[in-house]
N, C-alpha and C positions, 0 to 999 in steps of 0.2 A: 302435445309433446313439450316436457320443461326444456326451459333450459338451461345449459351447463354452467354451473354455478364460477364464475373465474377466479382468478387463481389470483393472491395476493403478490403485488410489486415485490421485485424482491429488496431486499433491504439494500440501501446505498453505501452503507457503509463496506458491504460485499461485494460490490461492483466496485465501488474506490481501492480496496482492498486488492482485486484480482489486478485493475490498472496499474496501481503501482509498484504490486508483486513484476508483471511483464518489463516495467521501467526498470528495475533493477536488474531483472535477469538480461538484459540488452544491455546495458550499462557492463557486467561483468562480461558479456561477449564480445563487445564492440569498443569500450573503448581501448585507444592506441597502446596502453601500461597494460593491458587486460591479460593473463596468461593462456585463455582461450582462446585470443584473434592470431590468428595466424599471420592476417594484413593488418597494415597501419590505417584502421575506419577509425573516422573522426567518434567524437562522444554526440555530436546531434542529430548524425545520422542511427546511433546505438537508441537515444532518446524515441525516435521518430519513429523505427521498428518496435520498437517496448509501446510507443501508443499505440498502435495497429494493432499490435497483439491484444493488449487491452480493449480494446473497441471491440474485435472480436470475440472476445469473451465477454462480454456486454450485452452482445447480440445475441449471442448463445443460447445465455443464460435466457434471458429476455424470449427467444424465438422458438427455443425447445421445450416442449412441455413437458416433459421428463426431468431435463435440467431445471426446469422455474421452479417444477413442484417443490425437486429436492430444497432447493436455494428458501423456495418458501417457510420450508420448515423450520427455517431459525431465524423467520420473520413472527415469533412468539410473544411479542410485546401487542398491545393494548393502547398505544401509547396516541394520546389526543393529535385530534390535527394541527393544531397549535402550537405542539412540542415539535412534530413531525417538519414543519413548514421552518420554522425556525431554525432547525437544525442543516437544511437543505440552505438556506437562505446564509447560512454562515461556513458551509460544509462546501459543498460546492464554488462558489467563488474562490475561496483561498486556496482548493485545488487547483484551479484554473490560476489562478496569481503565483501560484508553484511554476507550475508549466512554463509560464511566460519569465519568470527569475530566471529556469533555469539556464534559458537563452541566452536572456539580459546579461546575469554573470561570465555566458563564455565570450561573449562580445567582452564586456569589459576585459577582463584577462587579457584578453589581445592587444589593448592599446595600454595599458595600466604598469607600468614598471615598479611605481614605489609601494613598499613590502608594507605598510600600513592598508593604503587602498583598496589591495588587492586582498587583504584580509578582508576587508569591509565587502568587497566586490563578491567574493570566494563563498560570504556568510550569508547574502543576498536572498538565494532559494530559503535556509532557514525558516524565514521571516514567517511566510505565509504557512510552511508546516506548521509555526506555534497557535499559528490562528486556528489551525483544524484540528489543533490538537487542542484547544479551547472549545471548541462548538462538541466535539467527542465529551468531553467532562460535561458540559452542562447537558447534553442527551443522556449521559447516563445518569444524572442527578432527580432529573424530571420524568424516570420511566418506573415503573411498577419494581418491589422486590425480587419478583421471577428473571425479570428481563435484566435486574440487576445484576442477579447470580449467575447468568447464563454469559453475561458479559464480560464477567472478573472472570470467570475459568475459562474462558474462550483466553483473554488475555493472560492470565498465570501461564496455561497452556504453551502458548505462544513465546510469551519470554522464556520459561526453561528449555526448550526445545532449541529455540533459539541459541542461550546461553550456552546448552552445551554442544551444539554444532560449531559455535566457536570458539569453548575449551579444547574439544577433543582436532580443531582445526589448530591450535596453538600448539597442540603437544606434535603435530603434523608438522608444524612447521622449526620447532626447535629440533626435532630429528632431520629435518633438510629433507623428509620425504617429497613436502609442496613447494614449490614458493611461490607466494599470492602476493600483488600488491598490496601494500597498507592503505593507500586509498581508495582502492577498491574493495577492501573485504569491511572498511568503515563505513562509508555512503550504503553498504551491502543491507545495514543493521536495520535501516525502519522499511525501506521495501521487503526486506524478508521475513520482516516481523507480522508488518500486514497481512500479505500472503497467508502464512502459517495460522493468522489470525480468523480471516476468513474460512480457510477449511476448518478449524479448531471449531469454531459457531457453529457451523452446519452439526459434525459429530456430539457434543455440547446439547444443543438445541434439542435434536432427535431423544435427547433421553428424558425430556419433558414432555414429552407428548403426550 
């Protein structure tokens, strides 16, 4: 009796993807300015829901073989273990160095008065987003044409969709139909983008098969 052939990891940048999508949608639920929360929940407790959430879908993915398989399928790169290892190696930390800013920043804000600092303090999480948004360029630099196309229309996808959920949220809110906060529907921009991004790959993917 063979056996069952296993099923490819699914890609990290799909898992990073679904975590941060959950961080943001906690984020518009939970924090205090949020027009969703009914109560005054802090933003680390919105943070700490949005990981869980993430984690779980982590697990999911990861635990169900229905869900891996799918997820698998727009694991279609080729791509050496050297690019792979590297990319994880510069990918993963600076998410984890997100995480830990994003605390860092609300502690400072706390004790920080002057309006310069607190810019500095405010931009804090930034930092380590550009770093993953660096290790993301150099992975798609170093993967196959396939894996290249599949990636730029995952992301085209993703920004127009994007874009126009918040044109058509703008023409929302100049009618006074909504009203969102402005710091909230900003921070909203690269958790949702992700998100979108991640399902966009999967459908994407699937038509290279």
């Amino acid at each position: 009796m063979s056996a069952r052939p296993a099923l490819p990891t699914p890609h990290p940048a799909l898992l990073a993807a679904a975590g941060l999508a959950a961080v943001g949608m906690a984020w518009l639920g939970y924090a205090p300015d949020s027009p969703l929360s009914g109560d005054q929940r802090d933003f680390p407790g919105g943070v700490a829901i949005g990981m869980a959430i993430g984690f779980v879908l982590m697990f999911a993915i990861r635990s169900i073989p229905s869900l891996r398989a799918r997820v698998a399928q727009a694991n279609y790169d080729t791509v050496v273990p050297a690019v792979r290892q590297r990319y994880l190696r510069e990918f993963l930390p600076a998410m984890g160095a997100y995480v830990l800013a994003v605390f860092a920043s609300l502690l400072l804000l706390k004790r920080i008065d002057a309006p310069a600092l607190r810019a500095l303090a405010a931009l804090l999480p930034a930092l380590p987003i550009g770093f993953a948004l660096r290790a993301i360029m150099r992975y798609m630099r170093n993967v196959d044409e396939m894996q290249q196309r599949i990636e730029l229309e995952s992301i085209a996808f993703a920004a127009a969709l994007v874009s126009l959920l918040y044109l058509a949220g703008g023409f929302l809110q100049l009618a006074r139909v909504i009203d969102l906060s402005a710091s909230i529907a900003m921070a909203m921009v690269f958790p949702l983008t992700c998100g979108v991004y991640g399902v966009a790959k999967l459908v994407v993917a699937g038509r290279f098969r």
